[in-house]
TIMI-2910 file (N, C-alpha, C, CB; in pm, 1 decimal, decimal comma, always signed):
<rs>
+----------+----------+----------+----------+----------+----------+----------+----------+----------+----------+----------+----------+------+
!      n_x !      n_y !      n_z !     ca_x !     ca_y !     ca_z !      c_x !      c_y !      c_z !     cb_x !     cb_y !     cb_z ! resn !
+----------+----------+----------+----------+----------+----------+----------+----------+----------+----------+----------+----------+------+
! +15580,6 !  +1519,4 !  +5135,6 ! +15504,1 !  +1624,7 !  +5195,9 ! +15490,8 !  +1595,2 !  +5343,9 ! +15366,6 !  +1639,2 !  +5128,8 !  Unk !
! +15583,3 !  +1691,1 !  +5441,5 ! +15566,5 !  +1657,4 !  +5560,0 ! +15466,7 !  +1757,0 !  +5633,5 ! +15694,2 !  +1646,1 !  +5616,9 !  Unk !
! +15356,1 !  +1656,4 !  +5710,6 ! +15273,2 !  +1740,3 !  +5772,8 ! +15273,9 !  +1733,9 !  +5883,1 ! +15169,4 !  +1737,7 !  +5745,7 !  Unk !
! +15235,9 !  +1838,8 !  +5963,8 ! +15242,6 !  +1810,8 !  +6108,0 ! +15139,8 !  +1836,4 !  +6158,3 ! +15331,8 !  +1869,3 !  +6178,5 !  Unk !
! +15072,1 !  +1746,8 !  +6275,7 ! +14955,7 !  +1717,2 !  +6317,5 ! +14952,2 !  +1830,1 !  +6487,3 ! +14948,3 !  +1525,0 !  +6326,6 !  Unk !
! +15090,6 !  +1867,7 !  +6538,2 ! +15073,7 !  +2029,4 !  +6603,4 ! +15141,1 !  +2147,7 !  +6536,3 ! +15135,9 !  +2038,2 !  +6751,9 !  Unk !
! +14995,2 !  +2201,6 !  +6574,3 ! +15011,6 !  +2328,2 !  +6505,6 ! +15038,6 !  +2472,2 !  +6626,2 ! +14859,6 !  +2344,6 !  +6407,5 !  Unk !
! +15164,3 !  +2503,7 !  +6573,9 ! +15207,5 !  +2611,2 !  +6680,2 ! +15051,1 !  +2734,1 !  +6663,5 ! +15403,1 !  +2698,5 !  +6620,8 !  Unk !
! +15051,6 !  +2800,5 !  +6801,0 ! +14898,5 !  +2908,7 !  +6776,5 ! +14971,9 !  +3021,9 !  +6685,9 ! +14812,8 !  +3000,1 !  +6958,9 !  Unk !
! +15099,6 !  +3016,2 !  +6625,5 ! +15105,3 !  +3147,8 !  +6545,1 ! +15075,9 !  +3088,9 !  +6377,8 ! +15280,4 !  +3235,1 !  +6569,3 !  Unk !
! +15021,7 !  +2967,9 !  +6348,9 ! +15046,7 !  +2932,2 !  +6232,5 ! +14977,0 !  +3010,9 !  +6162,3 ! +15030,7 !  +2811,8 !  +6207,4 !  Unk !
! +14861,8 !  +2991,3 !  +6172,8 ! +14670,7 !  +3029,7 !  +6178,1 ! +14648,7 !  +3168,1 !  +6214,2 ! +14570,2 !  +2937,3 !  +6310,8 !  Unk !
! +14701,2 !  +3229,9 !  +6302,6 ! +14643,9 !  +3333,1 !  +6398,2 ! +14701,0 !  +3453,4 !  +6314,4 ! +14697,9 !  +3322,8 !  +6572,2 !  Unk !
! +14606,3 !  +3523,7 !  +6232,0 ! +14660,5 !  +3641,7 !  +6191,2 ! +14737,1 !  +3783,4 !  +6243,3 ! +14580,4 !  +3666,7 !  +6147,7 !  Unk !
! +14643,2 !  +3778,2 !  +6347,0 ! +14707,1 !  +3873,9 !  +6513,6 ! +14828,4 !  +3826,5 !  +6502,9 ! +14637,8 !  +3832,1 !  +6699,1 !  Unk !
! +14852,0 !  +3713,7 !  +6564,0 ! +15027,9 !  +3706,4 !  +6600,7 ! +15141,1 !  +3770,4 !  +6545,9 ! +15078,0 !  +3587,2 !  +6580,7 !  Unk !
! +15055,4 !  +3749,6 !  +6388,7 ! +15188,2 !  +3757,1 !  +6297,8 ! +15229,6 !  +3954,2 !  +6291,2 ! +15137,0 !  +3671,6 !  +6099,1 !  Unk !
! +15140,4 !  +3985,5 !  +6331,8 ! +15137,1 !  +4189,1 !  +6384,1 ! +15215,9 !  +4133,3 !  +6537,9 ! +14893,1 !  +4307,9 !  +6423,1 !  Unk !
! +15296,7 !  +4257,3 !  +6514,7 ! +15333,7 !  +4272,6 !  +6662,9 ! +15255,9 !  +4379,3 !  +6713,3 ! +15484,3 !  +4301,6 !  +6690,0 !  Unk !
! +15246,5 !  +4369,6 !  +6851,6 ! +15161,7 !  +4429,2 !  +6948,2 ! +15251,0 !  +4587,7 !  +6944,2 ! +15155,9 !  +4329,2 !  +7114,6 !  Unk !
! +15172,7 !  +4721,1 !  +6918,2 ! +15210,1 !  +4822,8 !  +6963,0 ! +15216,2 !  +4868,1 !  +7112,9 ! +15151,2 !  +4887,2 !  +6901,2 !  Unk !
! +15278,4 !  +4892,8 !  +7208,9 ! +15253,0 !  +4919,6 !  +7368,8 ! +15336,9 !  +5077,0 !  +7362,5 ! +15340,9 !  +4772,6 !  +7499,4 !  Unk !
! +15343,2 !  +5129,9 !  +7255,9 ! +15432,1 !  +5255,7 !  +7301,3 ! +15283,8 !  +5375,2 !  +7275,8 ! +15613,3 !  +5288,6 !  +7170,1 !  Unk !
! +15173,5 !  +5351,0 !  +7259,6 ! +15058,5 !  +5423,5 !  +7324,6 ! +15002,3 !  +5397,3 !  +7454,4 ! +14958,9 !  +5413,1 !  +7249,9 !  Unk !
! +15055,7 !  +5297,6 !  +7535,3 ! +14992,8 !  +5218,9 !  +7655,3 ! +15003,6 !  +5342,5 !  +7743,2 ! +15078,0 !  +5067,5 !  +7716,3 !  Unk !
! +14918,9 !  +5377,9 !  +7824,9 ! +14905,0 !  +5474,1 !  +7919,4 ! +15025,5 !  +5386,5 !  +8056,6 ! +14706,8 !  +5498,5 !  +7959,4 !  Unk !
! +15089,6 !  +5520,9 !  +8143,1 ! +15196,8 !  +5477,3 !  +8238,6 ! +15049,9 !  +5448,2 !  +8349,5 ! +15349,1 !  +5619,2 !  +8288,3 !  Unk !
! +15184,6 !  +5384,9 !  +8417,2 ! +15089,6 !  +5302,4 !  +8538,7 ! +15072,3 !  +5370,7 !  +8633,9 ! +15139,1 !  +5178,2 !  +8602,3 !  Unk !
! +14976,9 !  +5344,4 !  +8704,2 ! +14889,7 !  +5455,6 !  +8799,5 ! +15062,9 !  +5494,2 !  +8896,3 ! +14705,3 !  +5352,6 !  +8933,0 !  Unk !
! +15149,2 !  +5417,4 !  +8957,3 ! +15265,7 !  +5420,4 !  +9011,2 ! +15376,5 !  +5521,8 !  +8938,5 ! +15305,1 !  +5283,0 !  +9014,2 !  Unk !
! +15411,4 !  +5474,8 !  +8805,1 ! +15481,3 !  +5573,1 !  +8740,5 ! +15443,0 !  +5742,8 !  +8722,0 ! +15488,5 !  +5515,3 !  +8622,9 !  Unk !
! +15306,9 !  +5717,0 !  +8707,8 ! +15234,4 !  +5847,6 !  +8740,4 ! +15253,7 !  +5938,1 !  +8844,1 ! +15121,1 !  +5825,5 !  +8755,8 !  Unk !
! +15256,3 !  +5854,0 !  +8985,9 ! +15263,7 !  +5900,4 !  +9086,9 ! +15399,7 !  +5963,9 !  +9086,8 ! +15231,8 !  +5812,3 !  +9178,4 !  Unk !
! +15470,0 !  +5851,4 !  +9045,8 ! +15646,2 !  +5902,4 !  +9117,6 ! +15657,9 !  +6032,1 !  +9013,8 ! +15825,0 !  +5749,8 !  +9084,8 !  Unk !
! +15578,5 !  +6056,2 !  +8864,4 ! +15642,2 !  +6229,5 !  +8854,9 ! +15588,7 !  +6315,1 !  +8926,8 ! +15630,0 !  +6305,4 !  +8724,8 !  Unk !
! +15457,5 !  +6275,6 !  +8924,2 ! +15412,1 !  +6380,3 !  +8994,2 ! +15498,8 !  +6455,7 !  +9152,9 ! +15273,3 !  +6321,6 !  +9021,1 !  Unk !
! +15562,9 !  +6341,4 !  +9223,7 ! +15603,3 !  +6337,0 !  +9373,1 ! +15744,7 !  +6419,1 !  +9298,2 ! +15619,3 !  +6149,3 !  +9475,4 !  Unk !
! +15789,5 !  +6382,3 !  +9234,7 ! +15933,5 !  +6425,3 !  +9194,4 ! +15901,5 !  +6580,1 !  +9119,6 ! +16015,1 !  +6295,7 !  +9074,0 !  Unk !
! +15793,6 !  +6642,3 !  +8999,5 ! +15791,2 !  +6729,6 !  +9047,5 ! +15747,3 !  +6852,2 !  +9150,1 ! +15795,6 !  +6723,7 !  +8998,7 !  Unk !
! +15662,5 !  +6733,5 !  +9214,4 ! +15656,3 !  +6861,2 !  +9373,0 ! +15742,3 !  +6883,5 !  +9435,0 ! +15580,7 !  +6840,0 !  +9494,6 !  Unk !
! +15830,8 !  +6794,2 !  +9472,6 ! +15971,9 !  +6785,9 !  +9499,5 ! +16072,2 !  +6952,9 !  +9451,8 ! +16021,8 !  +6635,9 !  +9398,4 !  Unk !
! +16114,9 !  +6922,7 !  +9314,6 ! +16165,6 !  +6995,7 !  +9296,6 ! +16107,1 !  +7144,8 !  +9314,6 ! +16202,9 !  +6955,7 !  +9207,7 !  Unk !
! +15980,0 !  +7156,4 !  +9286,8 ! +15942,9 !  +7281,7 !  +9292,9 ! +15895,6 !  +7328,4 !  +9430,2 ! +15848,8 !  +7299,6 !  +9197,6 !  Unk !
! +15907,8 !  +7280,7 !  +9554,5 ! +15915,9 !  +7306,4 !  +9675,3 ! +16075,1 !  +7334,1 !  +9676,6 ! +15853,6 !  +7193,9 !  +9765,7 !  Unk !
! +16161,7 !  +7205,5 !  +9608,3 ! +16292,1 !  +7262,7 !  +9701,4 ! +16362,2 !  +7395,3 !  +9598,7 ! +16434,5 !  +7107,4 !  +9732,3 !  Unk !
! +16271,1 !  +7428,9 !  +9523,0 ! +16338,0 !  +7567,1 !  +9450,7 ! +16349,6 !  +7687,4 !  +9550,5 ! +16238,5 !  +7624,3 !  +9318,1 !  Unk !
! +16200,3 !  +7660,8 !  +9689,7 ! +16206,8 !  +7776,7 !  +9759,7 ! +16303,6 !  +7816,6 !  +9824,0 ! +16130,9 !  +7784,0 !  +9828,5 !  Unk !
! +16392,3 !  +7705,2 !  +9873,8 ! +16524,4 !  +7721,7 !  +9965,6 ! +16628,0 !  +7778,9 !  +9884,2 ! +16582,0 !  +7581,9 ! +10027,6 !  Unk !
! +16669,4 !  +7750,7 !  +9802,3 ! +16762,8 !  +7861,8 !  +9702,0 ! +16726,2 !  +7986,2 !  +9669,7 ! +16784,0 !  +7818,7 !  +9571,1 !  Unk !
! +16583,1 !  +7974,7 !  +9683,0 ! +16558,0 !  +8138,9 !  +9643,2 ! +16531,5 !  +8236,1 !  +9720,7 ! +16461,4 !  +8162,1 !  +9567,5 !  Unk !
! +16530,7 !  +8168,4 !  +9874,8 ! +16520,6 !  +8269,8 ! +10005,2 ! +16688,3 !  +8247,7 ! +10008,9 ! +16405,2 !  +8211,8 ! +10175,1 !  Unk !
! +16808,6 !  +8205,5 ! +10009,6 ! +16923,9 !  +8213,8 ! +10011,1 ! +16932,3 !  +8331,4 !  +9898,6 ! +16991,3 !  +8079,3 !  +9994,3 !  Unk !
! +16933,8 !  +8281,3 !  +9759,5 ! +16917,4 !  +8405,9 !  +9693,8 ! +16878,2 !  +8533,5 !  +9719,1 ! +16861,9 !  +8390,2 !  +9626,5 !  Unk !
! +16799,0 !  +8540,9 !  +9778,5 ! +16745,3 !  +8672,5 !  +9846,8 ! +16795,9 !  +8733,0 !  +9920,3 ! +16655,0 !  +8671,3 !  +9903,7 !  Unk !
! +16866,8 !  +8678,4 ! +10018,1 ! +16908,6 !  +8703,2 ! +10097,0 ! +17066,9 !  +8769,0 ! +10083,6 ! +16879,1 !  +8605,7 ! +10156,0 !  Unk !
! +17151,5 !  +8680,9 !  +9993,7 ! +17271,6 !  +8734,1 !  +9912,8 ! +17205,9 !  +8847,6 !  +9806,4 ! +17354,9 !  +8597,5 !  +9824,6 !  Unk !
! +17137,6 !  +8835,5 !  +9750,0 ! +17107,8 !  +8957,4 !  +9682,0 ! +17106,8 !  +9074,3 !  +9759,4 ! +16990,0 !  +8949,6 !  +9621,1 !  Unk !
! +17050,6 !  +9086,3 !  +9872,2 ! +16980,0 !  +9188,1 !  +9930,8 ! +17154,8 !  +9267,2 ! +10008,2 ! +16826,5 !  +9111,7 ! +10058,5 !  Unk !
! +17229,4 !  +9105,3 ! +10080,6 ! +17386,5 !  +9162,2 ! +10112,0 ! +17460,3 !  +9172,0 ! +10062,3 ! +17454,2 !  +9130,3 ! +10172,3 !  Unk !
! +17447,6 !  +9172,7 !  +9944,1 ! +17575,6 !  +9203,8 !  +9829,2 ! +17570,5 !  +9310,0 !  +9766,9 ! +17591,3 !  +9114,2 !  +9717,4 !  Unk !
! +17423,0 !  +9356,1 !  +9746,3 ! +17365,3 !  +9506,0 !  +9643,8 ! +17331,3 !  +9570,4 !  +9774,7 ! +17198,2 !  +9491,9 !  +9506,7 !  Unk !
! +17276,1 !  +9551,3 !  +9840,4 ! +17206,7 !  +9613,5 !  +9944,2 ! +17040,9 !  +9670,7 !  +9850,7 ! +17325,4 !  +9755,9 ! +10016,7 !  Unk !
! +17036,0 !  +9609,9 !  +9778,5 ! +16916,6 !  +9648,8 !  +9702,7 ! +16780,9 !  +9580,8 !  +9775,7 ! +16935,7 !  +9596,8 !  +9542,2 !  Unk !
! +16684,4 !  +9593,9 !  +9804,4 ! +16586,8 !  +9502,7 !  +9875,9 ! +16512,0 !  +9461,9 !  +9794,9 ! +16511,6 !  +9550,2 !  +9976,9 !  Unk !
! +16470,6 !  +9556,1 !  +9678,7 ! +16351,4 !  +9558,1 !  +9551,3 ! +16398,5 !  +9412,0 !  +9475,1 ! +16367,5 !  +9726,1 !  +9419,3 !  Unk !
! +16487,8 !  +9364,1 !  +9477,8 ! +16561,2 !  +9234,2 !  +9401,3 ! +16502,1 !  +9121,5 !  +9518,3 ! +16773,6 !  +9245,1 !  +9387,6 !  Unk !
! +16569,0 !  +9152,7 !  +9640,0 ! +16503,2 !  +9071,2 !  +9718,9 ! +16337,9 !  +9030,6 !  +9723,4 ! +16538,7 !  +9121,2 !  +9824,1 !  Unk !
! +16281,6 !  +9132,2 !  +9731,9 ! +16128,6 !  +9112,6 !  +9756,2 ! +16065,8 !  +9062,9 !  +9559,6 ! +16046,2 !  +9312,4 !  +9839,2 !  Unk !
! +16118,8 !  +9088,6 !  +9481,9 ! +16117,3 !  +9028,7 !  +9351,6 ! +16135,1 !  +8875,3 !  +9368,2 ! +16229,0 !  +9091,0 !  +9260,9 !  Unk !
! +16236,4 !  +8871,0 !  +9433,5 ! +16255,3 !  +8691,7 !  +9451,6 ! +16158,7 !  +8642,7 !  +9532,8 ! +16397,9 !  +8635,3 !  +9524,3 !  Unk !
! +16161,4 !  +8666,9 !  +9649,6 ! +16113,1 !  +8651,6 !  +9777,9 ! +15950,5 !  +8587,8 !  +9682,7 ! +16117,5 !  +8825,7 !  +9898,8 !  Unk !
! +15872,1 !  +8766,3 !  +9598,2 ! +15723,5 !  +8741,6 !  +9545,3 ! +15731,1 !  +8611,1 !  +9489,4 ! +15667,3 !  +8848,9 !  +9431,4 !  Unk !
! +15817,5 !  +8603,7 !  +9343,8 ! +15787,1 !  +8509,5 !  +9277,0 ! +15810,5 !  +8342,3 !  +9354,6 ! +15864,9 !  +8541,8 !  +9154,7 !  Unk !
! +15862,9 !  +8360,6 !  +9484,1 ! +15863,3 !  +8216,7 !  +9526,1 ! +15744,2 !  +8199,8 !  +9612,2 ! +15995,9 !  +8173,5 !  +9603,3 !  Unk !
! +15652,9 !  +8319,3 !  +9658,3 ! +15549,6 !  +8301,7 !  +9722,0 ! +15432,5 !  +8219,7 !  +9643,6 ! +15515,8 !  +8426,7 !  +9763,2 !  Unk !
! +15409,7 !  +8197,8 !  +9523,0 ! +15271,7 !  +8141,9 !  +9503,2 ! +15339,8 !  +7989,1 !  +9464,0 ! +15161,3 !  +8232,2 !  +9368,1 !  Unk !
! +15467,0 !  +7926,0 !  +9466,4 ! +15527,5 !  +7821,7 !  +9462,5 ! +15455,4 !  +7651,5 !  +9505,0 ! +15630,7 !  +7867,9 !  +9541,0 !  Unk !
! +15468,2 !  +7688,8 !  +9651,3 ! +15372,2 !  +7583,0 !  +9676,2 ! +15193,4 !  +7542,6 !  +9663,0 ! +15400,4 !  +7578,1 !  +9785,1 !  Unk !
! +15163,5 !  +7673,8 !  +9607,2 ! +14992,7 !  +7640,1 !  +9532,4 ! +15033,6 !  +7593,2 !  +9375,6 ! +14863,3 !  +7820,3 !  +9520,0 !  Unk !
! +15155,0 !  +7614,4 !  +9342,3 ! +15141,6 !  +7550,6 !  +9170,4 ! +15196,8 !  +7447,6 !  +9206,1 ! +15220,6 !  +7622,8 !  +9024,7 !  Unk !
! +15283,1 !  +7381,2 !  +9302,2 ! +15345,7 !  +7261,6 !  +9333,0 ! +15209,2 !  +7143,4 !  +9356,8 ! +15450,4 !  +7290,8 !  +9475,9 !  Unk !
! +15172,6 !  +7228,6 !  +9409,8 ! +15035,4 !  +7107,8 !  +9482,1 ! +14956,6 !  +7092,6 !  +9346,2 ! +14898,1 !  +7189,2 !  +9640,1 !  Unk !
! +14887,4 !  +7188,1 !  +9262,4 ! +14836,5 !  +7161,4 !  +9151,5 ! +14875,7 !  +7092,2 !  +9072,9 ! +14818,9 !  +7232,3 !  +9104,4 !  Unk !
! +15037,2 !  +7133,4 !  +9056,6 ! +15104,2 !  +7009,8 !  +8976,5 ! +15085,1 !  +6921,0 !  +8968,6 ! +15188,3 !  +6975,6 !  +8983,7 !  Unk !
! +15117,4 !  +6861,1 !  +9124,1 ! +15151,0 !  +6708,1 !  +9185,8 ! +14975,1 !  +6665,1 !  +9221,3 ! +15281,4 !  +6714,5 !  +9366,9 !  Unk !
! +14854,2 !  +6744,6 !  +9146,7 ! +14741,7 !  +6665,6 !  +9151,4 ! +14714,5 !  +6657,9 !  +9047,9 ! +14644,7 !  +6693,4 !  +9217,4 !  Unk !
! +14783,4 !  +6687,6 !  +8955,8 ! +14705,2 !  +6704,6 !  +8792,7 ! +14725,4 !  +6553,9 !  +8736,5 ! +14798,6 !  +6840,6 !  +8663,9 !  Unk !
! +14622,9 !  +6529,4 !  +8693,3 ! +14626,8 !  +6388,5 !  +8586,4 ! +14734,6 !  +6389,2 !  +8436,9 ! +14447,4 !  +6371,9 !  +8518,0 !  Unk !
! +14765,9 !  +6304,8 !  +8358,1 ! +14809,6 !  +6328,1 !  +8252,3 ! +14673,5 !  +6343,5 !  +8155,1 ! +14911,8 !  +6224,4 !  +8222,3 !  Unk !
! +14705,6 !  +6430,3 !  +8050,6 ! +14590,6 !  +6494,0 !  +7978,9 ! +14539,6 !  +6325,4 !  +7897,0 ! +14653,7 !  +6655,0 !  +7850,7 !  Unk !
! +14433,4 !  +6332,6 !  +7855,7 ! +14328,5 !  +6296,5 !  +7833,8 ! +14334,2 !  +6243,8 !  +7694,1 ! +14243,1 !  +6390,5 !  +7863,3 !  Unk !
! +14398,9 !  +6141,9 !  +7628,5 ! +14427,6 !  +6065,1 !  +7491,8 ! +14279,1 !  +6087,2 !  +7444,9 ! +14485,7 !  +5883,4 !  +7502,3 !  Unk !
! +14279,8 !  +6103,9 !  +7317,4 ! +14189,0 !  +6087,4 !  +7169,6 ! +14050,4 !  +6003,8 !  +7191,5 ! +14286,5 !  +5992,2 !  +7042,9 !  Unk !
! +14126,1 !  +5846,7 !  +7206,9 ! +14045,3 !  +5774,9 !  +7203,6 ! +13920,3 !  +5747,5 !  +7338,7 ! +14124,0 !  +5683,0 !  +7168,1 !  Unk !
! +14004,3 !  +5828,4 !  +7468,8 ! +13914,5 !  +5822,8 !  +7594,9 ! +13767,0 !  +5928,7 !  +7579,0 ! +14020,5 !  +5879,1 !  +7735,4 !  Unk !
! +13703,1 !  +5882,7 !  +7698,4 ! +13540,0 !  +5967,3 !  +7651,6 ! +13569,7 !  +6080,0 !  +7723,8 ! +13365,0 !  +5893,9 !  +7707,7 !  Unk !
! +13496,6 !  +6172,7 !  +7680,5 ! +13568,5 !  +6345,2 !  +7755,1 ! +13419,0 !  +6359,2 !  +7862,3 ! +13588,6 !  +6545,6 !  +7583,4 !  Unk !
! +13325,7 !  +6232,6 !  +7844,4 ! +13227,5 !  +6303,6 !  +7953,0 ! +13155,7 !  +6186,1 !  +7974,4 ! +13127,3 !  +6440,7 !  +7906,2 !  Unk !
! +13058,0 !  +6168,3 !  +8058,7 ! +12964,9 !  +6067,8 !  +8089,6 ! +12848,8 !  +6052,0 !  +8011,5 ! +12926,1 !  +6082,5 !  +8208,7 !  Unk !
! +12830,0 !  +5966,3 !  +7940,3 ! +12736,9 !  +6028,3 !  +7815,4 ! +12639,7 !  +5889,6 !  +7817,2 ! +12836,9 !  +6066,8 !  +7633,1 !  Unk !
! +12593,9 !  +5803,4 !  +7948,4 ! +12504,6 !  +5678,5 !  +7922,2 ! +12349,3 !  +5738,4 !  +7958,3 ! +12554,9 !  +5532,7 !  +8032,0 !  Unk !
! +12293,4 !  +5694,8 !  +7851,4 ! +12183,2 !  +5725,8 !  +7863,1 ! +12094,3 !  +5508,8 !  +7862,8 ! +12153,8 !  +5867,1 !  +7714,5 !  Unk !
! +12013,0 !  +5497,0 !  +7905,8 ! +11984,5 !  +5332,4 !  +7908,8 ! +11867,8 !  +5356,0 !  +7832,4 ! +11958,5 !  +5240,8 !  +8067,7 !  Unk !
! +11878,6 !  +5275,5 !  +7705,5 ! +11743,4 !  +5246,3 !  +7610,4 ! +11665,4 !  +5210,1 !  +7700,2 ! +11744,3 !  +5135,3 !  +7492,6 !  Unk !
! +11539,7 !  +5268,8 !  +7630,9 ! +11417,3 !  +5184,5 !  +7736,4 ! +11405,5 !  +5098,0 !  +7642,6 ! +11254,9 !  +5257,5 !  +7791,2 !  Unk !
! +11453,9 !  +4989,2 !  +7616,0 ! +11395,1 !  +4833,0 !  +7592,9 ! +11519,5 !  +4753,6 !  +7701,1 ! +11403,7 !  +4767,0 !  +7380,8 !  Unk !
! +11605,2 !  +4796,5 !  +7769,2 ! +11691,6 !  +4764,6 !  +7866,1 ! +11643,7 !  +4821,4 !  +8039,4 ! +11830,9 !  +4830,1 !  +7807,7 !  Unk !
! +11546,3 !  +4911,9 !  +8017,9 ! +11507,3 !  +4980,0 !  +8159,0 ! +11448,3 !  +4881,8 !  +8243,5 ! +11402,7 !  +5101,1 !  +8147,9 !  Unk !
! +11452,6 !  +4895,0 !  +8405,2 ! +11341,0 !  +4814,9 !  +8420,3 ! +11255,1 !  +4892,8 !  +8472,5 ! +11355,4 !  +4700,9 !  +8491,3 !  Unk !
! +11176,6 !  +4817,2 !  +8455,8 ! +11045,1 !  +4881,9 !  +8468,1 ! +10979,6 !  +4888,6 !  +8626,2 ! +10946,7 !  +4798,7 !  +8370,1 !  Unk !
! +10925,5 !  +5006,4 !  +8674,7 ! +10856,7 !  +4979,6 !  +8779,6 ! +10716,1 !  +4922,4 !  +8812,7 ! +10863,9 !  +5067,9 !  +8820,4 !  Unk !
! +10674,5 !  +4800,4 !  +8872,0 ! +10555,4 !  +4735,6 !  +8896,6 ! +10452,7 !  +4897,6 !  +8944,2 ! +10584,5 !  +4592,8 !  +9036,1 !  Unk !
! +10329,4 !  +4879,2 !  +8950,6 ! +10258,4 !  +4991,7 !  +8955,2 ! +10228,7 !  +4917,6 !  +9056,8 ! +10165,6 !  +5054,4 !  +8852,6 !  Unk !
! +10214,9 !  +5018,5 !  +9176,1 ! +10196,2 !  +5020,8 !  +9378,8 ! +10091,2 !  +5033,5 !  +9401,1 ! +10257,0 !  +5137,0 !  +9481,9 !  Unk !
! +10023,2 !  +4989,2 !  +9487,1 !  +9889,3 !  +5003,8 !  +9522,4 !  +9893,9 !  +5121,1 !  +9626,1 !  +9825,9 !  +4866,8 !  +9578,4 !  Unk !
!  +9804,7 !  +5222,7 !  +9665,4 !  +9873,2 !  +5318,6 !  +9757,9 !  +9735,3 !  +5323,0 !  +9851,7 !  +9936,5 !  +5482,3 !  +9680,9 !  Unk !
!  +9739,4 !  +5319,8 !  +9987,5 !  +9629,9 !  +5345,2 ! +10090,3 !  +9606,8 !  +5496,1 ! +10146,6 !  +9662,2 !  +5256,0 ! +10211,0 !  Unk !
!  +9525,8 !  +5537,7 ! +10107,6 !  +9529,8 !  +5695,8 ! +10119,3 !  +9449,7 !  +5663,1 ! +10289,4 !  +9416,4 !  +5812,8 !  +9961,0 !  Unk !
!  +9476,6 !  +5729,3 ! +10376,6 !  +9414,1 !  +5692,2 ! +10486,2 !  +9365,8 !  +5859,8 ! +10620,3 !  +9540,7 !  +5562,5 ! +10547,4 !  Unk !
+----------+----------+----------+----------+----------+----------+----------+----------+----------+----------+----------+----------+------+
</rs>
């Protein structure tokens, strides 16, 4: 009976023997950033194709109503770009949806009672 007097920390350790899940791990404040930047990106540079578009539309049909169709829908572009590129990723299960501390009063402290000089 061979025993051994070190003991690796996975012998014992019930944890170890689970592997760690990380494919719920929230992305890092950085990875976050770069979609967000990438899609403001794209949805700013959609406007430049679509004033070109417009513009060939308008000299090829001679139609303008196509033009100003394009032209509209690229006008509110950069207010959904910016919203985009500020929006958080939504809000997992397990996070708190509001501020909810209230402090027991057997944790409060207490205020000493002031002497006051009415004068």
């Amino acid at each position: 009976m061979a025993s051994s007097s070190h003991n690796s920390p996975r012998d014992g350790d019930e944890d170890s023997r689970n592997p760690v899940l990380i494919t719920d791990a929230a992305q890092s404040f950085d990875e976050q950033h770069r979609a967000r930047v990438r899609k403001y990106t794209i949805m700013m540079g959609i406007r430049i194709p679509a004033l070109v578009l417009a513009a060939i539309a308008y000299s090829a049909w001679g139609n303008g109503l196509i033009s100003l169709l394009i032209i509209g829908a690229s006008i509110p572009l950069p207010w959904i770009a910016v919203l985009v590129a500020n929006d958080r990723p939504p809000r997992r299960d397990d996070e708190p949806r509001r501020f909810d501390h209230r402090p027991s009063p057997a944790t409060a402290i207490e205020s000493p009672n002031h002497r006051t000089i009415d004068g």
